[in-house]
C-alpha positions in Angstrom: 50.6 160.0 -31.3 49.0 162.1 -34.0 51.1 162.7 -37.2 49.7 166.2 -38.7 50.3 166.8 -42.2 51.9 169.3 -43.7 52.9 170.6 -47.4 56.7 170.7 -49.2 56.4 174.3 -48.2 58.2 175.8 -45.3 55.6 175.2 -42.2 55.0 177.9 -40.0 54.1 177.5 -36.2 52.5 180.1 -34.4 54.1 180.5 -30.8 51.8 182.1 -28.1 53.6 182.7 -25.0 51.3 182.2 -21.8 53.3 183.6 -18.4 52.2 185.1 -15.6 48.9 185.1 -13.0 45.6 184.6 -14.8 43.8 187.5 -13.3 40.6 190.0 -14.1 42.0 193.0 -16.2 41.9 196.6 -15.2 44.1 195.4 -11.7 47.1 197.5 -11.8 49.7 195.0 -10.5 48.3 192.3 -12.5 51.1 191.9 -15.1 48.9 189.2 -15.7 46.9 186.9 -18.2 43.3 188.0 -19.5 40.6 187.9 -22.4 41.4 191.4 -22.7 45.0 191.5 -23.4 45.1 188.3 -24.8 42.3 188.8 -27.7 44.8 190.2 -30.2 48.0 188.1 -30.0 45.3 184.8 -29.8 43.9 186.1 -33.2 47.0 187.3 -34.5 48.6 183.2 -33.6 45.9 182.0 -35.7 45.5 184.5 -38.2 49.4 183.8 -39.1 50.3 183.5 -42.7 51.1 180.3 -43.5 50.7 178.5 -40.1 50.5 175.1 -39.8 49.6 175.2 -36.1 49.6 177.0 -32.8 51.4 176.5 -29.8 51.1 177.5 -26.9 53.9 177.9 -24.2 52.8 178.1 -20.7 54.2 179.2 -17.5 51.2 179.7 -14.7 50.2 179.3 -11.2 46.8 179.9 -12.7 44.4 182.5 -11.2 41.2 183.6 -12.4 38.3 180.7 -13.3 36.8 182.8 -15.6 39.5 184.5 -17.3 41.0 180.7 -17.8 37.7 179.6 -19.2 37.8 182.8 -21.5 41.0 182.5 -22.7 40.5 178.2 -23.5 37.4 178.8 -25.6 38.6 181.6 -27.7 41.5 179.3 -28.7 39.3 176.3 -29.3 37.0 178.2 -30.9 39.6 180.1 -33.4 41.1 176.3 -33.5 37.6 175.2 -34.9 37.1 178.0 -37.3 40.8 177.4 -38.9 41.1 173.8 -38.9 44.5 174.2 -37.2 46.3 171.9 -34.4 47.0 173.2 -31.3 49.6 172.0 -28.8 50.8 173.2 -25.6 53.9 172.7 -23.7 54.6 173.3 -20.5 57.4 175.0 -19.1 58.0 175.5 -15.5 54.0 175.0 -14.2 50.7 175.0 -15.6 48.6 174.6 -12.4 45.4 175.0 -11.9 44.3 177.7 -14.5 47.2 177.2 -16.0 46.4 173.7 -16.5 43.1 174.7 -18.0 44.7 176.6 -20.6 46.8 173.9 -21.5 43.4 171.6 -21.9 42.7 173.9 -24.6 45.4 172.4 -26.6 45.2 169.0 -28.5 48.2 168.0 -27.4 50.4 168.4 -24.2 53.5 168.0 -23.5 55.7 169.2 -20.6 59.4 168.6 -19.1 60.3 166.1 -16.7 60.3 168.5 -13.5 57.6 170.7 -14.6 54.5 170.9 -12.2 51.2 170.2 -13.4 47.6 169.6 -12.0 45.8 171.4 -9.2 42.4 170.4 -11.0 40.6 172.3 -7.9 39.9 176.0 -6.6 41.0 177.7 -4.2 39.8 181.5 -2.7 42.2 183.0 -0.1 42.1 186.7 1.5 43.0 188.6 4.7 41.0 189.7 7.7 41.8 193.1 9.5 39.1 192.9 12.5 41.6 192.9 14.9 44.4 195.3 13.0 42.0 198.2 12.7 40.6 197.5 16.4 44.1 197.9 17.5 44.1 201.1 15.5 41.1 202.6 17.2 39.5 202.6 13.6 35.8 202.2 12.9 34.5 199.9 10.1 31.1 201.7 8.4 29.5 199.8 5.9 26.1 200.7 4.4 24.5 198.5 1.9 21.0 197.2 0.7 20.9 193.4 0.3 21.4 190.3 3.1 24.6 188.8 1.6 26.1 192.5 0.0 29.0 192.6 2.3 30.0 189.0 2.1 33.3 188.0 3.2 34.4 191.6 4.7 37.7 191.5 5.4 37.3 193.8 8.3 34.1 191.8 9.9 34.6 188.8 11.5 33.8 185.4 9.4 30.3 184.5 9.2 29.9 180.9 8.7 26.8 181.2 6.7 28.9 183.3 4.2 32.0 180.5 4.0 29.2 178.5 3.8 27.8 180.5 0.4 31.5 180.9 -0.7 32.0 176.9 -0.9 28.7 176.6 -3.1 30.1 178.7 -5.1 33.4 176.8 -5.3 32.1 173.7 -5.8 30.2 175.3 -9.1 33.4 176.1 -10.2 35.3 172.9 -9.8 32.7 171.0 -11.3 33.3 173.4 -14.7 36.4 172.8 -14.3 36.4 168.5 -13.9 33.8 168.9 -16.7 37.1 170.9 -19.0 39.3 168.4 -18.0 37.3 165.3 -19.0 36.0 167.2 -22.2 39.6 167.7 -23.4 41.4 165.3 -22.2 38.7 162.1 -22.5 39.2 158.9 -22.4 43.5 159.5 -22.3 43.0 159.9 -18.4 44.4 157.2 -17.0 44.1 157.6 -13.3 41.1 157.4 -11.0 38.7 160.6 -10.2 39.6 160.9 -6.8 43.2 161.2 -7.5 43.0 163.6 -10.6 40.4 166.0 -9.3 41.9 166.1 -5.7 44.2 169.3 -6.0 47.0 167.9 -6.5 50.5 168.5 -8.2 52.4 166.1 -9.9 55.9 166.7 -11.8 55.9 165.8 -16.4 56.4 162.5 -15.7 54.0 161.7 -13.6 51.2 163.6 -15.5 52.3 162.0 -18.6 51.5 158.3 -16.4 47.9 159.8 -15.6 47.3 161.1 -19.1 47.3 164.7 -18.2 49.3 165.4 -20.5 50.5 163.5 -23.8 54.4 163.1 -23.2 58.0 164.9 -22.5 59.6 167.2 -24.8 60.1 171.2 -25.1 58.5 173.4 -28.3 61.4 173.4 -30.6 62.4 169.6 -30.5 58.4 168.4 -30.7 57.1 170.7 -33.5 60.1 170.0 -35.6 60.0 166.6 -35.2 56.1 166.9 -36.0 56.7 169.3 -38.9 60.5 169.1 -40.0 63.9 170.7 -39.2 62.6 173.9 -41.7 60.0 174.3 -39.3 59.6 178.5 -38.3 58.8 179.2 -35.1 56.6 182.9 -35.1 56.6 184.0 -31.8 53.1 186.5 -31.5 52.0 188.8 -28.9 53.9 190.5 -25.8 57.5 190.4 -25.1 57.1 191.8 -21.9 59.8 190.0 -19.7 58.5 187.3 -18.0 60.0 188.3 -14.6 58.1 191.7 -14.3 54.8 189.7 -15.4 55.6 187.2 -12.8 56.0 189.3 -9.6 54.4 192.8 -10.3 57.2 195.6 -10.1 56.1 198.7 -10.2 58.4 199.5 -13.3 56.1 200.6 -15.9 53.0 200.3 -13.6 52.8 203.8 -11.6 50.8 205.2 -14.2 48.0 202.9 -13.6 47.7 204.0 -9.9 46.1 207.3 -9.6 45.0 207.0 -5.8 46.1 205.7 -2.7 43.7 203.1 -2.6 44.5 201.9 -6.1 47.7 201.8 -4.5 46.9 199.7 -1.4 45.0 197.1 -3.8 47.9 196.8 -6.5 50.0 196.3 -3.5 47.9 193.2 -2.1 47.2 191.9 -5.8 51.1 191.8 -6.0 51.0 190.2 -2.7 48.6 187.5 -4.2 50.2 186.6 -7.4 53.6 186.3 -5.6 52.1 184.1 -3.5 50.5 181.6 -6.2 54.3 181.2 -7.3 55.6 180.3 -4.1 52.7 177.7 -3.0 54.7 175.6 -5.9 58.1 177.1 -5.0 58.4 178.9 -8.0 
């Protein structure tokens, strides 16, 4: 395990706090992770006065591809530019986007009972067809373009558009092995098929595959890494993790100014509660 160095001089560690969905901004239940609300406190963590190294505390069902892939390369990228460690550590989950923030850490660590993995992707969504039939309501869509309204959810399924949807998928997933294996290398101990198969696995067993680096929380790893003196400097939001995590509407109403914004906050809440409770969060 990598001793980093550090002077007689109080070290400071900057503490970036990852919670929540990682979702596209502008969605007004979202409460969530994204480039854009994360591009300050990121640069802020690494921009720290004094810091020795940044760490990054993560709690998330994960979400969003490329918000995930957004939000990792900025933090390599800023690591790069500063010359500064970065470790994460996970608290309750870091699963599936989560997990690919925490591969943009050179360390991870994670408790005993956390849940981590879900290398994979996923794409859920409802269909109506037969709601708004009951209803008596028409569906009209106009649009230019074979494959414009792909995935309607109030058509019927077409197979030749699941069949489009899984291309796209397996794209993704492959960006996402390709993370893993960049970050992580040759400290992956278990066999493809079992890392990349979607599956969840509690700290201890992640630490046996080499998904992450061992057991420990933030305060009791950095100051054995950097000393009892260490200061930890939390940066960014202090926006309760609960309201990030499920999407009340305290704070949020103001972001709604029509009933269809209203309807699709409504279903993104839906969605990010329901990323919690696949892990029984």
């Amino acid at each position: 395990m990598a001793i980093w160095p550090f002077s007689s001089r109080v070290p400071n560690v900057a503490v970036l706090r990852l919670s929540g969905v990682i979702s596209p901004s502008g969605r007004p239940f979202s409460g969530s992770l994204n480039m854009a609300g994360l591009a300050v406190p990121i640069q802020q963590a690494f921009s720290l006065r004094g810091v020795k190294a940044v760490a990054l505390s993560i709690n998330s069902p994960g979400g969003s591809p490329v918000q995930s892939a957004l939000i990792a390369r900025r933090v390599r990228s800023l690591a790069r530019e500063k010359e500064l460690p970065v470790f994460a550590f996970i608290e309750d989950i870091a699963a599936s986007g989560g997990y690919w923030l925490a591969c943009a850490a050179d360390e991870i660590f994670a408790e005993p009972s956390s849940i981590v993995g879900s290398i994979g992707v996923i794409s859920a969504g409802f269909g109506f067809q037969e709601a708004i039939k009951r209803l008596g309501i028409e569906r009209r869509v106009y649009a230019e373009g074979r494959h414009k309204a792909i995935l309607d959810p109030f058509k019927p399924e077409d197979p030749d558009d699941i069949e489009r949807l899984k291309v796209l998928q397996r794209d993704i997933f492959q960006d996402f092995k390709d993370h893993v294996r960049e970050r992580r290398g040759k400290r992956l101990k278990g066999d493809q098929e079992t890392l990349f198969n979607g599956d969840v696995w509690t700290g201890g067993r992640a630490a046996e595959l080499g998904l992450i680096d061992g057991l420990g929380d933030l305060r009791t790893i950095l100051r054995d890494r950097f000393g009892e003196r260490v200061k930890l400097r939390p940066v960014g939001s202090s926006r309760r993790w609960f309201r990030r995590r499920i999407g009340l509407t305290l704070g949020i109403s103001e972001n709604l100014s029509s009933p269809e914004e209203l309807v699709n906050g409504f279903f993104d809440a839906m969605e990010a509660r329901a990323l919690w409770a696949r892990y029984g969060i």
